[in-house]
ZAMARGU-4260 file (C-alpha; in steps of 0.2 Angstrom, whole numbers, plus 5000, padded with zeros to 4 digits):
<rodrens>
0) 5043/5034/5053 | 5052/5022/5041 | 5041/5008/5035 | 5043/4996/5021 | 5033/4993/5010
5) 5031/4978/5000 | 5026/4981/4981 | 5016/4967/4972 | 5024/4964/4954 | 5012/4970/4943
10) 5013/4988/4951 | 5034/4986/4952 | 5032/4994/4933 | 5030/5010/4945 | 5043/5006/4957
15) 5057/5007/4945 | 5055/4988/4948 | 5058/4988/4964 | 5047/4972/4976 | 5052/4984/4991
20) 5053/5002/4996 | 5054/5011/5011 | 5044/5026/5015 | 5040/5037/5031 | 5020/5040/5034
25) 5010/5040/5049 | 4998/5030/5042 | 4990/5019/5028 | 4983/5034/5020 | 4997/5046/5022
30) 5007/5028/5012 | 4998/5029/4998 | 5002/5046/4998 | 5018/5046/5000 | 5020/5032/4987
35) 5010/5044/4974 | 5023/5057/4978 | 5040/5047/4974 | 5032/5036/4961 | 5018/5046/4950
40) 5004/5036/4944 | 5004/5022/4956 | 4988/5029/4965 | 4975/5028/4951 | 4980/5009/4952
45) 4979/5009/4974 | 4964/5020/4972 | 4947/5022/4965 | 4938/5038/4958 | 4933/5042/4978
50) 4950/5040/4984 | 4946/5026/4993 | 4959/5009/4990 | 4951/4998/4977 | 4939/4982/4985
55) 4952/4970/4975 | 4969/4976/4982 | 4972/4968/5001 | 4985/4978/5012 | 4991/4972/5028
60) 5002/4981/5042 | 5013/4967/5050 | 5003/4953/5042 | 4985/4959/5050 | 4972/4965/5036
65) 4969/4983/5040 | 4950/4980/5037 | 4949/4974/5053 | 4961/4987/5061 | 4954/5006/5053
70) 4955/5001/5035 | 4965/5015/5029 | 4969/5027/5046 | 4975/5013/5050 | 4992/5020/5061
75) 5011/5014/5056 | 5026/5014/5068 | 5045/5013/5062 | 5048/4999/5054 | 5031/4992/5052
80) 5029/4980/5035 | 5015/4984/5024 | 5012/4971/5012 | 4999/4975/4996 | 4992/4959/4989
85) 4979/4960/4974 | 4967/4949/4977 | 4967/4931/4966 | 4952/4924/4960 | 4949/4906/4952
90) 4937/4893/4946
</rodrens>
C-alpha cells in the first residue's frame, strides 16, 4: 500500500532532503518502520525510549489526528497522506 508521507523540515536532514516520500505500510506503526528501514536514524527522533511516538510530534492520516482514530495501529490504504507536524509552542 503506497502512502506518502509528508516529512516536516527538521527531520528532512534524514530524508536526503526530501519534504515527501512515499512508502508502503499497513499502518502508522508499520510507517515509522518503514521509514527507519530506508532512512536510518529517523526513529529515535519519531520515537521515544518505549517505542512509542513522542507526546510533541502530531501525525495525521488524510488530515484527521490519529489520536482520535488508534493512535498508532491506526490503518493506511493506498494513497493515504500522512502528514507529521511537531508540535509549536509560544508565549
Amino acid at each position: 500500500m503506497a502512502v506518502q508521507v509528508l516529512i516536516p523540515t527538521p527531520l528532512q536532514k534524514f530524508t536526503n532532503d526530501e519534504a515527501s516520500v512515499n512508502l508502503d505500510a499497513a499502518s502508522v506503526a508499520a510507517l515509522v518502520e518503514a521509514l527507519e528501514g530506508r532512512y536510518p536514524g529517523i526513529k529515535a527522533r519519531l520515537c521515544d525510549d518505549s517505542g512509542k511516538l513522542r507526546r510533541f510530534l502530531n501525525v495525521y492520516v488524510n488530515s484527521e489526528d490519529i489520536r482520535f482514530l488508534d493512535n498508532d495501529a491506526t490503518v493506511l490504504s493506498d494513497g493515504d497522506e500522512v502528514s507529521i507536524v511537531p508540535a509549536v509552542a509560544g508565549g
